[in-house]
N, C-alpha and C positions, 0 to 999 in steps of 0.2 A: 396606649394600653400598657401597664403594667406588666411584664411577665417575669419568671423565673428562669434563671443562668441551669438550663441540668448538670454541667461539670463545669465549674469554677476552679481557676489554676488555686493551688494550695496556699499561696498568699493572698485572693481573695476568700477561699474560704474559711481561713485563719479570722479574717480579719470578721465574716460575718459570724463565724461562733462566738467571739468574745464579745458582742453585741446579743449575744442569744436573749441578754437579759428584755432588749427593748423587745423583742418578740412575745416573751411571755407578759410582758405589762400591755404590750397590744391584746392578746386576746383577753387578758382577765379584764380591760377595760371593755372592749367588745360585750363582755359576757356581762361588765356591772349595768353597760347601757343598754343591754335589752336589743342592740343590732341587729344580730339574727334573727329574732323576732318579730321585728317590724319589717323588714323584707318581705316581701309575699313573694307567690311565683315567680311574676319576671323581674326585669331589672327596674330600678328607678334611682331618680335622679338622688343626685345630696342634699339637695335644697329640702327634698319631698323627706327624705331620710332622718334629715339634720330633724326638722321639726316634729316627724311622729318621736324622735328621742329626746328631742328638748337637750340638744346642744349647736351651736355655731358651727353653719357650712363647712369653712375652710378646714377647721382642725380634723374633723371627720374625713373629708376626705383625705387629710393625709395619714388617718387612721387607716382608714382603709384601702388606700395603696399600699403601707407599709404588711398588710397582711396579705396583702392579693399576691405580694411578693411567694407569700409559701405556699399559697393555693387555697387560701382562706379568706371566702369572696372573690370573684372575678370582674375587673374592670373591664367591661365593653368599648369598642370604638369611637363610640358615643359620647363616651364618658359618665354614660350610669355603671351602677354596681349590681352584679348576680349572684345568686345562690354558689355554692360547691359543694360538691359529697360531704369537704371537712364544715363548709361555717353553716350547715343544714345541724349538723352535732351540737352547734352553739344554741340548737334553741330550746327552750323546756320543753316544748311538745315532741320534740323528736322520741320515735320511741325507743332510741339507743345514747338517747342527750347526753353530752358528755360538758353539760355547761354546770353543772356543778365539781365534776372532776378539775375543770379547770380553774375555780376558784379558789378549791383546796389546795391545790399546786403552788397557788401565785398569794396564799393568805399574807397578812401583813409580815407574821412572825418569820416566814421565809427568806424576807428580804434582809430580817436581820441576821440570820442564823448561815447562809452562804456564804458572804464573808469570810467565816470565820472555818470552812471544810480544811484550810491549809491543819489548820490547830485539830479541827477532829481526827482530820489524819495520822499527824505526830503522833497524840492522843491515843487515840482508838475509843473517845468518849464523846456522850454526847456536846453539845457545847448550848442546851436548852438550860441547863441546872444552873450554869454561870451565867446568861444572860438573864434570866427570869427569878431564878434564886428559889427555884422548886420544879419536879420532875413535873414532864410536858403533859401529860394530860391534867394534873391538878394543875399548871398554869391555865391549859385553856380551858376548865369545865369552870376555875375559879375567877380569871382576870381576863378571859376572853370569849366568853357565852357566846358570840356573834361567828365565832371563828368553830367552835366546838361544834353548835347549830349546821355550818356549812362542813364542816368533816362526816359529820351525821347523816348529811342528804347524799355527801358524794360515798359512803360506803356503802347507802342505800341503794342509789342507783345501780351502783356493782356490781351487790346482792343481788337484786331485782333481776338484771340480767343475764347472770349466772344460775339463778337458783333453779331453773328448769333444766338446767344441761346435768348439774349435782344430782335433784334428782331423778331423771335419765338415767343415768349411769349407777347408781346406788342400788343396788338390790340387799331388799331390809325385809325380805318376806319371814327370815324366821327371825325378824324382832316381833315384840311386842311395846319397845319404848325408844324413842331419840331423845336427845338431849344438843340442843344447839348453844354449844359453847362460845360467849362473847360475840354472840348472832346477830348482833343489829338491834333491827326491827322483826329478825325473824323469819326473811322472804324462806331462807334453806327451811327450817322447820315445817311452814307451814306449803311449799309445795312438797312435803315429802308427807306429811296427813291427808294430803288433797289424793298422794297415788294410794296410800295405805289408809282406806278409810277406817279399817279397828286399830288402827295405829295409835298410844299418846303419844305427847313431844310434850318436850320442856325447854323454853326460851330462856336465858342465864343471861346479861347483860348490865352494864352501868343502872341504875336508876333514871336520870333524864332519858336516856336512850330506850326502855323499857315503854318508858308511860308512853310513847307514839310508836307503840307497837303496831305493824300493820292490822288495819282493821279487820280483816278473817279471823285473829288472834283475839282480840277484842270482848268485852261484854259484848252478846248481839250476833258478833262475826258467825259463821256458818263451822268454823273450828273450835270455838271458844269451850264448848265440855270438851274437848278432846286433851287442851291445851293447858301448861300450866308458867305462867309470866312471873322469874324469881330476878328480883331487882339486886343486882351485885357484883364485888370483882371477882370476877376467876381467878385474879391471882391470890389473893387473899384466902378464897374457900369454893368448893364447888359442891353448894351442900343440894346434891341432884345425885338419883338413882336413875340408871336407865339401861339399857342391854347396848346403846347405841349412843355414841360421842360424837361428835361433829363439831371439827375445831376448823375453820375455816379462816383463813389471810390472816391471822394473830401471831402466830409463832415468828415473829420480824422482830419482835424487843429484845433488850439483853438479853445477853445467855442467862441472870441467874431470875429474870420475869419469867419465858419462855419455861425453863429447868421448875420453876414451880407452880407454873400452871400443868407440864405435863405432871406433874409428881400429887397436884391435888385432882385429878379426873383419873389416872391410877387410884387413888385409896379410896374414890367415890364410887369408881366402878367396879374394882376389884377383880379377882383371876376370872380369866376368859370373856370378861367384856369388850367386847368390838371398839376402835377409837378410830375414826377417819382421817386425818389431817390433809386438806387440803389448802396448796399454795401454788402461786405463778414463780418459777424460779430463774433463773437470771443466765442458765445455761442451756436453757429449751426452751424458747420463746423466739415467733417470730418478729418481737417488736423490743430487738437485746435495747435501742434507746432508750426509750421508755422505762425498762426496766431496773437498765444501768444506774440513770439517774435518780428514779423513784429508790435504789441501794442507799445509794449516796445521801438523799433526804432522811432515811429511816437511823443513817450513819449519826446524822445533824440531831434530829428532835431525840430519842428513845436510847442511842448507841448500840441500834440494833442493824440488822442486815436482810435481804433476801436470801435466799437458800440458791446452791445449786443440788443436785439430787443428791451427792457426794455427802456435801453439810446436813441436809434433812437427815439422812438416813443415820449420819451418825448423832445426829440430834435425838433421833427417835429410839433408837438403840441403848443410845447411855443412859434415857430416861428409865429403860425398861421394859421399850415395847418390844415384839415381834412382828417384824412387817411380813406379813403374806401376799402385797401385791400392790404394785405401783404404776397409774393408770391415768389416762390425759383425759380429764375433764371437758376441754374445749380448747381452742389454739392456745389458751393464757394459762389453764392451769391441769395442776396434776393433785390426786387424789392417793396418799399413800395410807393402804388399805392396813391396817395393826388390831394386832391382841395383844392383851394383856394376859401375861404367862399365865397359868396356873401354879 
């Protein structure tokens, strides 16, 4: 049986980080073959495994030795493989799945764009504009629809399991309008009309990402008169009125993407409109790896950054907001509460 070293002398663990890479193409293959899925409760063999995935025994198994390593899957005595807290995450049914998080992580364009962190560093740019020869989301909405499609599910899932904590913690009793800025699908929006039923909301988003607007939002959906679905970029225009702004995990691109999306929800909302900004920051979080490196990613594709509360605040300030109050959402994120002057 398979297990994990808990303190490895620092020349072994030297030696397993710079391997990190075979770890993360272990789980996103995990994730492309449906593994965790075909698992059921207990354990079973590879042979049984190999064939509900439709690949050959032996490479599987030493697929999944090489993850049992981190505690994703456990190898029995026996030599079948079991569930774990982590590879339960890998499956689509989970209802915290983190099997589309991790495809997004490990997309193809990743593998080319690491490499190259020495040079973003130097830099301070992205290094997406010189491999692709156009900024990263027109590459993927335009030369990578399959990759754009999986970004879409995994800020969905996010969304999804965020958006009940957002609205929990929002008190909008003396709105009358939100506005969910570059929302997804919408999950923030549409549980914050679910607590304020005379509430409206307005969803702002890409086009492709609009039209699989969650179905509450929908023709039909149970929100749909409340609701109004405007296909578009916020950086561009934020042509939406509302008492309430909700800019959720966006504020990560350049300073001058960021600097004019806050500058176009200022002139839409105008003095004394409420603007939320919430984000996971890199200096209050109990999961700084995760965090670290998803920096360093935002560094690679966008040449943008995560915040720590330090950089938000002066982010928000130089836009022109007034922040009145800065507040933890849930372990991962924080909600900085702003007006716009009068």
């Amino acid at each position: 049986m398979t297990t994990a070293n808990p303190a490895p002398p620092p020349s072994m663990r030297l030696r397993e980080l710079v391997f990190g890479a075979a770890c993360a193409a272990a789980l996103r293959a995990a994730a492309r073959l449906g593994v965790a899925d075909a698992l059921g409760d207990g354990p079973m063999t590879v042979e049984d495994l190999a064939a509900a995935v439709k690949t050959e025994p032996q490479p599987l198994r030493r697929l999944l030795r090489a993850l049992s390593c981190h505690g994703v899957f456990a190898e029995q005595e026996d030599g079948t493989f079991a569930h774990t807290d982590m590879s339960r995450l890998l499956r689509e049914d989970a209802p915290n799945s983190l099997r589309d998080i991790t495809l997004w992580c490990t997309e193809p364009w990743t593998w080319d764009a690491w490499p190259l962190l020495d040079e973003a560093v130097r830099t301070g740019r992205n290094v997406v504009q010189d491999l692709y020869g156009k900024e990263f989301f027109t590459y993927l909405n335009e030369d990578a629809p399959e990759s754009a499609d999986v970004f879409n599910r995994a800020m969905t899932t996010s969304s999804r399991q965020s958006a009940r904590d957002v609205a929990e913690l929002l008190d909008l009793s003396g709105a009358s309008s939100v506005a969910d800025i570059g929302g997804g699908q919408g999950h923030v929006v549409a549980s914050l009309l679910e607590k304020y039923p005379a509430m409206h909301g307005t969803l702002l988003d890409l086009p492709r990402v609009v039209e699989n607007a969650d179905p509450r939002l929908r023709d039909g959906g149970p929100l749909a008169d409340r609701v109004r679905i405007v296909p578009g970029d916020c950086r561009a225009a934020v042509p939406v009125r509302a008492d309430v702004y909700v800019i959720k995990n966006i504020l990560e691109w350049d300073d001058e993407s960021t600097s004019r999306l806050l500058r176009n929800v200022i002139e839409a909302g105008g003095p004394g409109t409420r603007v939320v900004v919430i984000e996971n920051l890199v200096d209050d979080t109990p999961s700084m790896r995760f965090s670290t490196a998803m920096d360093l990613l935002l560094l690679l594709n966008v040449g943008g950054a995560k915040h720590t509360t330090d950089s938000m605040v002066r982010r928000l300030t130089a836009a022109g907001l007034v922040i009145d109050d800065i507040s933890p959402v849930n372990a991962y994120l924080h909600a900085f509460d702003c007006t716009v002057p009068e």
